[in-house]
N, C-alpha and C positions, 0 to 999 in steps of 0.2 A: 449533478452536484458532486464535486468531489474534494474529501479533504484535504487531500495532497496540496491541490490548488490555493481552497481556502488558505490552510495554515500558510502556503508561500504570500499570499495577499498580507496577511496578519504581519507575518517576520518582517515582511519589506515596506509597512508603511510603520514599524514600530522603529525600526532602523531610521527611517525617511524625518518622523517626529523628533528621537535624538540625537540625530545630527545636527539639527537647526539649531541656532542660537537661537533666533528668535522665539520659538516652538518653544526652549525651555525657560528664558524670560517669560513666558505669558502662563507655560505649565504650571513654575515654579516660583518664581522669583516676583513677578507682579502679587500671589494672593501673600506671599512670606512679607511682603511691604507692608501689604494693607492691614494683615495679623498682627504686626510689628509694632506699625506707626498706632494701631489701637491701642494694643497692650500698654503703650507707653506713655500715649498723649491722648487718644481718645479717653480710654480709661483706664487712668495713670494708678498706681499701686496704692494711690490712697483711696480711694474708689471703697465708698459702703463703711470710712470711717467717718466717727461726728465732723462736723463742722466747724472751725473755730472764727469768728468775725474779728475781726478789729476793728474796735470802736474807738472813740472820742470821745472824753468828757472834758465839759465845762461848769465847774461846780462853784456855784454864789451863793449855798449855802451855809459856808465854812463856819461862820463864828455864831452857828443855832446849837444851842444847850439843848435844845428836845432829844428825846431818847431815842426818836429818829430825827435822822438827817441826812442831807448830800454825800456825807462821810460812809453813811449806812449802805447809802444807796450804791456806793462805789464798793464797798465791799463784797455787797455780796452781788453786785457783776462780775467782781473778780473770782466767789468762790462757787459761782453758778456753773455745774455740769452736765453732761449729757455723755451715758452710756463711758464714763472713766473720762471724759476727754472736757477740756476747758469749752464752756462756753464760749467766752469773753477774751479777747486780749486788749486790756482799756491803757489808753492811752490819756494823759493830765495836758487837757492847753487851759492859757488862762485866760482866752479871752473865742467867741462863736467865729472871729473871724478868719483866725488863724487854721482852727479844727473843718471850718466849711471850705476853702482852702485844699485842703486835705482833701477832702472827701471828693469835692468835684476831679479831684489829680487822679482819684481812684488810690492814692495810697491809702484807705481807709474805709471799711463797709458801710459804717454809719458813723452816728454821733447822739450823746443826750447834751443839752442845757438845763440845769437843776434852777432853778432859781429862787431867791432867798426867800426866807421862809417855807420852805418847800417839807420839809419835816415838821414842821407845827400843822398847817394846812392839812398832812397826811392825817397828823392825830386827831385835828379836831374839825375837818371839814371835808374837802376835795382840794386836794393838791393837782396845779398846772404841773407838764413835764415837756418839753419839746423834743421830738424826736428827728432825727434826719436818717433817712434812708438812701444809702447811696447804691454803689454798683461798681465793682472792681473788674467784671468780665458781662457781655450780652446777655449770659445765664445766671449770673447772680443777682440780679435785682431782684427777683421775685423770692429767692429763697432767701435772703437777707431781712425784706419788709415782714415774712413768714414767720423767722427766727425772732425777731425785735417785738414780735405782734405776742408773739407768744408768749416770751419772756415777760413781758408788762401784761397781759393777761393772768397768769401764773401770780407775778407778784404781788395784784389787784386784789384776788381770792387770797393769798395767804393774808394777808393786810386785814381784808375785810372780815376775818374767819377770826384773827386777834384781836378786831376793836367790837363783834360780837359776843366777844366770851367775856371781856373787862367790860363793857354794857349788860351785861347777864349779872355780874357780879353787884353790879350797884340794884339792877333792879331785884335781884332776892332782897338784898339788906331794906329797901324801901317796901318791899313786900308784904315781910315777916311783920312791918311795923303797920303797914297804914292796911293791909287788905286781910279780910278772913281766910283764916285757914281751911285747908281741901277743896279750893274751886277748883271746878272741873268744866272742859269746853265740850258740851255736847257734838256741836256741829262738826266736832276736831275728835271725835271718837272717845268724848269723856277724858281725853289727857287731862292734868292739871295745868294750870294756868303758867306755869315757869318752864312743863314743856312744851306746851304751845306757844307758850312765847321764844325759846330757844330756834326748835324746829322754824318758826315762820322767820325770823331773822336770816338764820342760815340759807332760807327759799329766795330770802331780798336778796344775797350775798351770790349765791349760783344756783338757780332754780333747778337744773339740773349736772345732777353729780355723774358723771359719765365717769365711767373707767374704761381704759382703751388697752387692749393686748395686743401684742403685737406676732401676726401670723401670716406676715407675708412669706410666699415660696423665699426660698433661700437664693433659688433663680436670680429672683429678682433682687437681690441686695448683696451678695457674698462676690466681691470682683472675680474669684476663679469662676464662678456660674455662669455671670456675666461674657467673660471672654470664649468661655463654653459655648454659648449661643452665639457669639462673634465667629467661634471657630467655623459654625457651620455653616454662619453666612458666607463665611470666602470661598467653601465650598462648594455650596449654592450660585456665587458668581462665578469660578472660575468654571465649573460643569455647565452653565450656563454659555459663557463666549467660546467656550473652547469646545463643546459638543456642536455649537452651530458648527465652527468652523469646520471638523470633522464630517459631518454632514453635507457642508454646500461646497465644500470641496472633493467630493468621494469622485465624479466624473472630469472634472474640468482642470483635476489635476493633472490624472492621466492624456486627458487632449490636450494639453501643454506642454505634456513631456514629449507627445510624437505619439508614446507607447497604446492607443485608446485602441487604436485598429487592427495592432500587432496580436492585444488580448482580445479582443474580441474573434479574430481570425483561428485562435487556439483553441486547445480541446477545454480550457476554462471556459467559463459560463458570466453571464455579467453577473448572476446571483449570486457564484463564488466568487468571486468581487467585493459585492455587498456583505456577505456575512464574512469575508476574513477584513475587510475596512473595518466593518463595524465591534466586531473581537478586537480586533487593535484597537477602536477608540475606545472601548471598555476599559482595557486593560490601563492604557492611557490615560482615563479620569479617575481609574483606584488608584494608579501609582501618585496620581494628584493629591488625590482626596489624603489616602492614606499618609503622604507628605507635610499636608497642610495641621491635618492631626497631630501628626510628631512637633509639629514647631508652634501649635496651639495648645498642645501640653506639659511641654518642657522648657521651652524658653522663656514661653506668654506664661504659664501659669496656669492654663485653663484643666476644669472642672469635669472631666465626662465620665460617664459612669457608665461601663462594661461588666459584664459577667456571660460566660457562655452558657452557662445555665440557662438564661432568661429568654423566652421566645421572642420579645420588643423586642429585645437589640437587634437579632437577628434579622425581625422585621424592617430597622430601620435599616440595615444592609438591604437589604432586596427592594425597601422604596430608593435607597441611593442609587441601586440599578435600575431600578423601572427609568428615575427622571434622568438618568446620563441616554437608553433609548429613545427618551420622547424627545432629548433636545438636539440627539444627532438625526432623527427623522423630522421635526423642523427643520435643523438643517439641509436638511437635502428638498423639502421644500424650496428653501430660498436660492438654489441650485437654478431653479427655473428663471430667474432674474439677474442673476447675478453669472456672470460669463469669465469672468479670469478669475485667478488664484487670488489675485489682491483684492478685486472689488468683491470675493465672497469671504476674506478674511477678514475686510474693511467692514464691511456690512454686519458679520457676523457679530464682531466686537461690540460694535455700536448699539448694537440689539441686545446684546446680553450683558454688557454694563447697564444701559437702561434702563432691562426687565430689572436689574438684581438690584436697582437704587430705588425703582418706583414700585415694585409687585410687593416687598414686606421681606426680600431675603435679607437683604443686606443692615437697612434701615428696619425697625421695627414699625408694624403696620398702622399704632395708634401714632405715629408722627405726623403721620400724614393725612391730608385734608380728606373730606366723607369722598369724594369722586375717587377718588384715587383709590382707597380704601377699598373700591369697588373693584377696581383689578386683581389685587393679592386678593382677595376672596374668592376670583374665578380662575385666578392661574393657575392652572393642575403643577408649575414646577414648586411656588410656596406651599401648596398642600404636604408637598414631600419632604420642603424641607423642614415644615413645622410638625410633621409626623417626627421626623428623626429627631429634632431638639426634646418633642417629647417624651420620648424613647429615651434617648440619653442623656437629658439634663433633669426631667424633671420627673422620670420615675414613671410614666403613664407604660401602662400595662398592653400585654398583646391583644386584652379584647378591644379595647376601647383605642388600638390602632389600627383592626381591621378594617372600619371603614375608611378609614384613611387611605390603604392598600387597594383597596378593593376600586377607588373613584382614580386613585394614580395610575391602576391597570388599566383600567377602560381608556383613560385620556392614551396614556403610554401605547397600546394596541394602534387606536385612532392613529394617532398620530406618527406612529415607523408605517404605517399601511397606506395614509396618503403621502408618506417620504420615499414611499417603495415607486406608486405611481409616478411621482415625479422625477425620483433618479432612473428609471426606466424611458421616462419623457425625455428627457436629457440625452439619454446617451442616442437614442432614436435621429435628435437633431445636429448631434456632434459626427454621427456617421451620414447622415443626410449630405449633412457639411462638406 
């Protein structure tokens, strides 16, 4: 083995890579698309702000003197918030037909029908409401019915919490008059009788009072987070199609070019071969990587959190190494099947778009159905790449990423060890040849 060699291997397939157009559309230019079109349309810049619906009203309760009414109810649709941002943008028709109309067009999320007497009913009984639930996009329907559900559940308890306390108020004054003073409810902990009656109303009204904090990762809700974990799905894809190809190409390039027999006839080694190919596809999937970074943090927006101090990050650099050798030693696995430049270019691709839409790089793992699910859980290349998002998106510490390290070496060894056997198979049958 000799370096001279290797590094000539190294220079001349890193030359060979940037010359291609092609090489630097698939290097560069395909994951900068896919980063892009995310940033912009997958998860456009409003991404992780409230919601606002457009609604429809149709109000037939106009001319009710009660102290609620359809008048009430449109207001405070209108000054209903969430997190600074309008709930509601309501829109007046004056008749269901018009507003359902609407809504089946998709220009509109839903719609209420108020109908007369609907403010009297509120005060003094149960009031009907109609609601319609529409859908302006595939994914809006559910979070629409979600939003509307909520909103009238919300409004139901304040309601109910208001005609409890003016019910509270008549029953002290009939109290004071008709029942003796200092009852107390044993079975209720001795309270008195006006707070056990208070307390048991509020139980009819919401029997349980939850209070809900909100402590989701920031991951998961801040759009630069988000596109952070985007960033290193393209990663993930592009080290993914672009290491096979490095891989199933390392032999059958050379037997195409003529030059297979000239080097092997030299005082080079096919081993110095293998390790200055293999140094070039290194180098070749950081100059990637490191690419995809720069236009996932500056253009997209995205969120990654570095410090050289920290031993993760570091870690997540050397599981990014580990999975760019295991997937150029599958490539050269697939070397044993694949016989020209194109059908191991062709092949490669296919297999590593594939892996990166069905294994949980690209796509996140809970989209997809349990069988599936069952892949990205045994793919050693998402281990690595959900080690590194944890590392750099979500703060997970060097202990709790060494097992992570620890299962991508084993697979990574494996797997360049039977890429070894096989680009040695290879070259065995292209000199046979």
């Amino acid at each position: 083995m000799m370096w001279s060699a290797i590094k000539a291997f190294m220079i001349k397939e890193l030359k060979l890579t940037f010359r291609s157009k092609a090489n630097i559309f698939w290097i560069i230019a395909w994951p900068a698309i896919w980063l892009l079109m995310t940033a912009y349309v997958f998860v456009p810049p409003a991404t992780g702000q409230p919601m606002t619906l457009k609604v429809g009203v149709v109000n037939y309760d106009v001319g009710s003197t009660s102290p609620f009414n359809g008048t009430t109810f449109i207001h405070i649709l209108n000054e209903s918030e969430y997190r600074g941002a309008k709930l509601f943008q309501v829109k007046i028709y004056d008749n269901e037909t018009m507003m359902l109309e609407d809504i089946m067009k998709g220009r509109l999320d839903g719609g209420f029908a108020i109908p007369t007497g609907f403010g009297k009913d509120v005060i003094f009984g149960q009031a009907k409401l109609k609601v319609y639930v529409g859908a302006r996009s595939p994914q809006s329907a559910q979070i629409t019915e979600s939003i509307l559900r909520g909103f009238i559940q919300g409004l139901n308890n304040g309601i109910s919490i208001r005609k409890v306390n003016e019910t509270m108020k008549y029953i002290t004054i009939y109290s004071e008059k008709y029942m003796p003073k200092n009852i107390t409810i044993p079975m209720a902990g001795n309270r008195s009788w006006m707070e056990f009656m208070k307390d048991w109303m509020m139980g009819l009204v919401s029997p349980i009072n939850a209070s809900f904090q909100d402590v989701k990762p920031k991951a998961l809700v801040e759009r630069a987070s988000i596109l952070g974990w985007y960033t290193f799905g393209a990663i993930g894809m592009s080290l993914l199609y672009s290491g096979l190809i490095i891989g199933s190409t390392m032999a059958v390039r050379e037997k195409e070019a003529g030059t297979l027999k000239r080097i092997l006839a030299s005082p080079a080694t096919s081993t110095d071969m293998l390790i200055g190919k293999t140094l070039s596809g290194l180098i070749t999937l950081g100059i990637m990587s490191a690419v995809i970074i720069i236009l996932g943090v500056y253009p997209c927006g995205a969120k990654i959190i570095w410090s050289p101090s920290n031993q993760a990050h570091w870690l997540a650099i050397l599981l990014l190494i580990l999975v760019s050798i295991m997937v150029i030693g599958i490539g050269m696995i697939l070397s044993l099947i694949a016989r020209t430049v194109e059908s191991a270019s062709n092949l490669s691709v296919v297999l590593g778009l594939m892996f990166a839409f069905i294994a949980g790089i690209w796509f996140p793992k809970w989209w997809m159905p349990a069988w599936m699910r069952v892949l990205a859980d045994v793919f050693p290349a998402t281990w690595a790449i959900d080690g590194v998002r944890s590392a750099l998106i979500y703060g997970v510490g060097a202990a709790e990423l060494t097992p992570t390290i620890l299962k991508v070496l084993v697979a990574t060894i494996i797997s360049y060890l039977i890429g070894i056997f096989a680009y040695k198979k290879t070259l065995r049958r292209y000199v046979m040849a």
